[in-house]
C-alpha positions as CSV (number, residue, x, y, z in Angstrom):
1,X,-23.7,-48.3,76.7
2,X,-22.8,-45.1,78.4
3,X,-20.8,-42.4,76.2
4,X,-18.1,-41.0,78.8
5,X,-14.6,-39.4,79.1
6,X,-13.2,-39.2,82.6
7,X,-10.1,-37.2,83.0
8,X,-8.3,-38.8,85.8
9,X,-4.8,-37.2,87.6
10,X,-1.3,-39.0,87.0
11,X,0.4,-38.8,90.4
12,X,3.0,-36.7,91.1
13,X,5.4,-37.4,88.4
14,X,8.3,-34.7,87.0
15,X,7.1,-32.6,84.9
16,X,8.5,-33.3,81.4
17,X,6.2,-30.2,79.4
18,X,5.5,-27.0,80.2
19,X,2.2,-26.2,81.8
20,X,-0.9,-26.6,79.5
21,X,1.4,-28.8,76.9
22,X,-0.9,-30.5,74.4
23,X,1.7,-33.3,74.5
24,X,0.5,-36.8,75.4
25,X,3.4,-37.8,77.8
26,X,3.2,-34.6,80.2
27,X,5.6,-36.3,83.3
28,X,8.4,-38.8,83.9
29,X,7.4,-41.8,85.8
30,X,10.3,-44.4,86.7
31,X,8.2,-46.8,84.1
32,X,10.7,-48.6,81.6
33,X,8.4,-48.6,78.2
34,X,8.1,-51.6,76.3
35,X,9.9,-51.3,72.6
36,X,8.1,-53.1,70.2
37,X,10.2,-56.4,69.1
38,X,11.7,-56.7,72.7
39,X,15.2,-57.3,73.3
40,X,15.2,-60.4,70.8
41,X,14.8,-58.1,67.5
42,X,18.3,-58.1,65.9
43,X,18.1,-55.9,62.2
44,X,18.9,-58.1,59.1
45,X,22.6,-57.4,57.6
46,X,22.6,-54.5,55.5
47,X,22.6,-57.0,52.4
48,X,19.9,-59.3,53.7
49,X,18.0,-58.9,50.7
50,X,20.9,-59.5,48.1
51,X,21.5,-62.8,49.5
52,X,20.8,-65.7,46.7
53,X,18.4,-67.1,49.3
54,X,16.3,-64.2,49.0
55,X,16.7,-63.3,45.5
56,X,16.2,-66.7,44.0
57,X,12.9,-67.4,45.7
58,X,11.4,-64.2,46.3
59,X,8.5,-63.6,43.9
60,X,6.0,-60.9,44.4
61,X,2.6,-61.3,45.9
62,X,0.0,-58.5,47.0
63,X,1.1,-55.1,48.2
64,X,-0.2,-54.1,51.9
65,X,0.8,-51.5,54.0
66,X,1.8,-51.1,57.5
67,X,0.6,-47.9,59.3
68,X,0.2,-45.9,62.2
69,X,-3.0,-43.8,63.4
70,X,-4.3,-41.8,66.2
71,X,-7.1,-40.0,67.2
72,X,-8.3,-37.6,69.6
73,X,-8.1,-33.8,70.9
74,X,-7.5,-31.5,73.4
75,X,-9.1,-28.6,74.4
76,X,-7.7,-28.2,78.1
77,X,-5.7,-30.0,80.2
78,X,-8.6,-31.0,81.9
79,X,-10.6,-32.2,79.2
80,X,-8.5,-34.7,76.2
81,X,-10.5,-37.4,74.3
82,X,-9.8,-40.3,72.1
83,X,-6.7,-41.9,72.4
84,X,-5.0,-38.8,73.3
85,X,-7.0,-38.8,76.4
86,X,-6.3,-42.0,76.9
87,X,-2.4,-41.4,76.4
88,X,-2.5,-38.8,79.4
89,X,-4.4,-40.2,81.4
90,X,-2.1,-43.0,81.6
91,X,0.8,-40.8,80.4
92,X,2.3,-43.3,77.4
93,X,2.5,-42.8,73.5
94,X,-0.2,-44.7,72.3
95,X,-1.2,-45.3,69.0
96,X,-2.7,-48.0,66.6
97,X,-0.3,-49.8,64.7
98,X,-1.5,-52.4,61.7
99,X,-1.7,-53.1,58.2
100,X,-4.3,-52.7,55.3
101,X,-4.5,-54.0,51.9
102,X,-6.3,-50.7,50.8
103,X,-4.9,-49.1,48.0
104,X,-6.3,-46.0,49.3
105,X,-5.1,-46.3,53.2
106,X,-7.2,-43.4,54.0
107,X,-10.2,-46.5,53.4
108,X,-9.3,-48.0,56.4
109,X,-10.0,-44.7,58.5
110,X,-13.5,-44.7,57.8
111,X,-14.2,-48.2,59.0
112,X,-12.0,-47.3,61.8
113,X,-14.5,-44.4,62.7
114,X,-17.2,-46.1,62.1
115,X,-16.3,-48.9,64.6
116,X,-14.9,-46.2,66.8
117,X,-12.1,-48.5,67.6
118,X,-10.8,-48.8,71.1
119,X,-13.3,-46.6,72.6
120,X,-14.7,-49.7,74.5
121,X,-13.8,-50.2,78.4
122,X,-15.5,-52.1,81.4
123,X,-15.8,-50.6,84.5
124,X,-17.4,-52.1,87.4
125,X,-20.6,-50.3,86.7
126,X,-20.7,-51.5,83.2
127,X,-18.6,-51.2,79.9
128,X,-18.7,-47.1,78.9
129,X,-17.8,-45.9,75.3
130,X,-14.9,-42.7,75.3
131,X,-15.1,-39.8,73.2
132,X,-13.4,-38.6,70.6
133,X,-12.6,-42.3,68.9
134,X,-14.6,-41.7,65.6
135,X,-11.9,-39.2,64.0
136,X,-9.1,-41.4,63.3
137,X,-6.1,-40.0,61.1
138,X,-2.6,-41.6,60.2
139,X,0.4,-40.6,61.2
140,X,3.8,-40.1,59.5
141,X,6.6,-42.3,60.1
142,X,10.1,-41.0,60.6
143,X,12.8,-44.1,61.2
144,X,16.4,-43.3,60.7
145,X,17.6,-44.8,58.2
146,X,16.1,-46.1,54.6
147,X,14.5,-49.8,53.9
148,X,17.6,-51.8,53.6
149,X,18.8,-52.3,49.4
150,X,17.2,-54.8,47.4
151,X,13.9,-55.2,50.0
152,X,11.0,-55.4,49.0
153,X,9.6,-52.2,51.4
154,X,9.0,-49.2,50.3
155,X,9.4,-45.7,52.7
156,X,6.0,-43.2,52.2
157,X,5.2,-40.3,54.4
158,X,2.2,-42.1,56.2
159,X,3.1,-45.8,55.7
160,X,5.8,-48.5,54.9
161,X,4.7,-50.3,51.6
162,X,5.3,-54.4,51.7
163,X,5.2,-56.3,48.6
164,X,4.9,-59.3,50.0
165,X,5.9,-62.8,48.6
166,X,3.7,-64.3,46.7
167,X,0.9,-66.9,48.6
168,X,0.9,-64.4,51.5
169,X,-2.3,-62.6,52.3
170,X,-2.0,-59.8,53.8
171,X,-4.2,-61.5,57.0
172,X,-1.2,-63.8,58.0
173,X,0.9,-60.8,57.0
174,X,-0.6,-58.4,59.8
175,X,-1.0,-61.4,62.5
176,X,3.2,-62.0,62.2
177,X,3.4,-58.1,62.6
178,X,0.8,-58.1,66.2
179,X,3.0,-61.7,66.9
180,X,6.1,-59.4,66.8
181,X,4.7,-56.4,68.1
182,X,2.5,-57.8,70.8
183,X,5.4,-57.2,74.1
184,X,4.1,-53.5,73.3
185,X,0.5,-53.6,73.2
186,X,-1.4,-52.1,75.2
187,X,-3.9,-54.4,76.4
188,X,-1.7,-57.2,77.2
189,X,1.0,-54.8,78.7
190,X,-1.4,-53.7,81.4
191,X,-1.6,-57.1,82.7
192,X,1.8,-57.1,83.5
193,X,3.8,-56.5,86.5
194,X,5.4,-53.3,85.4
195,X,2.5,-52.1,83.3
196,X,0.6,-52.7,86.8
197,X,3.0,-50.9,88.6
198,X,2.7,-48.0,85.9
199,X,-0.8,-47.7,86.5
200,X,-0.1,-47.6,90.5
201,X,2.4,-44.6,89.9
202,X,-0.6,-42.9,87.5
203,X,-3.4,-43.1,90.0
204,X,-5.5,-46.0,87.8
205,X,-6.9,-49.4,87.9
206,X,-5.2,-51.1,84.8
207,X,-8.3,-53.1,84.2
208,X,-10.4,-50.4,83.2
209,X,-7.9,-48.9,80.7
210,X,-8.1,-51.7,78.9
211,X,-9.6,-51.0,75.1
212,X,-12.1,-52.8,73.3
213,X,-14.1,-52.2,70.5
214,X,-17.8,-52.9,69.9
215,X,-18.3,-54.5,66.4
216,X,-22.1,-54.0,65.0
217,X,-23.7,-56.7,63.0
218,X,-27.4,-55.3,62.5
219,X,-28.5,-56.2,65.6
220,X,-25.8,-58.2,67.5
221,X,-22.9,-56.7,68.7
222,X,-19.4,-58.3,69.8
223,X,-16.3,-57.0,71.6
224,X,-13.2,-57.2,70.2
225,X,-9.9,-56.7,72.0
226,X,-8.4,-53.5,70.5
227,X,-5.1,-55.0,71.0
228,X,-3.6,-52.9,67.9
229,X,-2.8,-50.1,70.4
230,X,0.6,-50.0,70.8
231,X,3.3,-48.1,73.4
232,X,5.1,-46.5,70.0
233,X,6.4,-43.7,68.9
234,X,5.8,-42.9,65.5
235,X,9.6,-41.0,65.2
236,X,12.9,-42.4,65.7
237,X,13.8,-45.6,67.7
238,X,10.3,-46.5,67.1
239,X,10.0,-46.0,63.7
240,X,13.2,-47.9,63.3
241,X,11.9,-51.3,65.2
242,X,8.9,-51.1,63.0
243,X,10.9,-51.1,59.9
244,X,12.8,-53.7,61.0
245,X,9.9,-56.0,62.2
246,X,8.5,-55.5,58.4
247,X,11.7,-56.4,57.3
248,X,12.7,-59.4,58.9
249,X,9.0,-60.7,58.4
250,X,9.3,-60.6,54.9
251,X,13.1,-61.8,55.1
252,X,12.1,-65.0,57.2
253,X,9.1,-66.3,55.3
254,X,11.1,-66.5,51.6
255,X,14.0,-67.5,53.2
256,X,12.3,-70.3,55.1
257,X,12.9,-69.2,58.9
258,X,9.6,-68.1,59.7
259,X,7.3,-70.1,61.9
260,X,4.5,-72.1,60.4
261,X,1.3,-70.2,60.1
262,X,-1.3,-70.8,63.1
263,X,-4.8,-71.9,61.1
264,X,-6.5,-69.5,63.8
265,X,-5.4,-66.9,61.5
266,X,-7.4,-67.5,58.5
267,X,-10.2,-66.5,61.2
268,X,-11.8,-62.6,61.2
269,X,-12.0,-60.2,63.9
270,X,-16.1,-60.7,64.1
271,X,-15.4,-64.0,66.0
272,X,-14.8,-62.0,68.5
273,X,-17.4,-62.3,71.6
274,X,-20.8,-61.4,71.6
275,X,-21.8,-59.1,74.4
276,X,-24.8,-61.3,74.9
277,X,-22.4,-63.6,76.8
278,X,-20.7,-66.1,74.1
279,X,-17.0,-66.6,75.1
280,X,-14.3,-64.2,74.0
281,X,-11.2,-65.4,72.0
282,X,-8.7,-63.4,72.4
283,X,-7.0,-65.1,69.6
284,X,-9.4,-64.2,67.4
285,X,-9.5,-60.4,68.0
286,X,-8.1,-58.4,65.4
287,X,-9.3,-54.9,63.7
């Protein structure tokens, strides 16, 4: 697989930065963004979680946590790798947004950098691996306001601690967060008619900004949709949906409002397609 970075232009947008910005988002496009939780996400009342319903059944279960990550650098404005070049080329916020069961989060960065996750695209010559994916780092998260009183959610610098109820692993856990999530992720946004229009305005072929990730098994090797990249912003409004969506998740399953578990989810990202030609499930794809 060829090892490439190609810095593309972004049309003629406004300029939002000042010239040689390290920024990711560098000019204004006419592009409406997708906010994760779409227009349906409502926040829970402020005493959601002192509600009998809640505090009757609610018993604790494992502890996971929800983070956010990026990776990449900039050394020019001609020359940006990982998913910051990724972000400017296509001139979103992009990051990765999931979960881990680590008690140590930083854990999960290593396998992250091993897999180089999201590096993957296919061109029409061929599927090509980008720089600059194998230096992942989290990032802090800034909402506005506190975890509402009484939830079970707690507010660190670089992630937003879940206790969640007991008989929940943390699997169905981070599948209910992609489920709520997934109007903002990249991958599936490019297939869209504004996120094709977007790519139009930029000067790019929304197929081949499509990320994948190449998952090694000795010899084999299968492709898994990297569709934990997310249009996010790790500060603000962002940060706020987030909380919510980890909220209400919680809220709903003790409650009784959440929708059954899909048995697809007891399945592991490395059911993902092989690249020797075994069908892809895009269900299955997780990392």
């Amino acid at each position: 697989m060829k090892m490439t970075k190609k810095i593309r232009p972004t049309g003629n947008g406004r300029p939002l930065q000042p010239a040689h910005s390290a920024a990711a988002v560098m000019k204004y496009f006419r592009t409406q963004w997708p906010r994760i939780g779409g227009t349906a996400l409502t926040p829970l009342r402020a005493d959601a979680f002192q509600d009998p319903r809640f505090t009757e059944h609610y018993e604790p279960g494992i502890l996971v946590r929800a983070y956010v990550a990026a990776c990449g650098q900039i050394t020019s404005p001609q020359n940006a790798i990982g998913l910051l070049g990724a972000a400017r080329d296509l001139n979103l916020p992009l990051y990765k947004v999931a979960s881990t069961e680590c008690a140590d989060i930083r854990r999960r960065t290593h396998a992250l950098n091993r897999d180089h996750y999201g590096s993957n695209r296919k061109l029409a010559e061929g599927d090509v691996s980008d720089l600059g994916f194998d230096k992942w780092s989290f990032q802090q998260i800034l909402p506005t306001r506190k975890p509402l009183p009484g939830a079970p959610v707690t507010l660190e610098a670089r992630s937003i601690d879940v206790i969640l109820p007991a008989g929940v692993s943390s699997g169905e856990f981070e599948k209910r967060l992609h489920m709520a999530m997934a109007n903002a992720s990249l991958n599936s946004w490019l297939e869209t008619s504004d996120g094709i229009a977007h790519c139009a305005l930029v000067g790019l072929d929304p197929r081949e900004q499509q990320r994948f990730t190449a998952l090694k098994f000795g010899k084999p090797t299968r492709v898994s949709p990297a569709e934990e990249i997310y249009i996010f912003r790790p500060i603000g409004e962002d940060a706020d949906r987030l909380l919510t969506i980890v909220e209400t998740i919680v809220y709903q399953l003790v409650i009784g409002t959440a929708s059954p578990p899909n048995p697809l989810w007891s399945s592991a990202s490395q059911h993902a397609g092989r690249r020797d030609g075994a069908p892809s499930d895009r269900r299955h794809a997780s990392a």
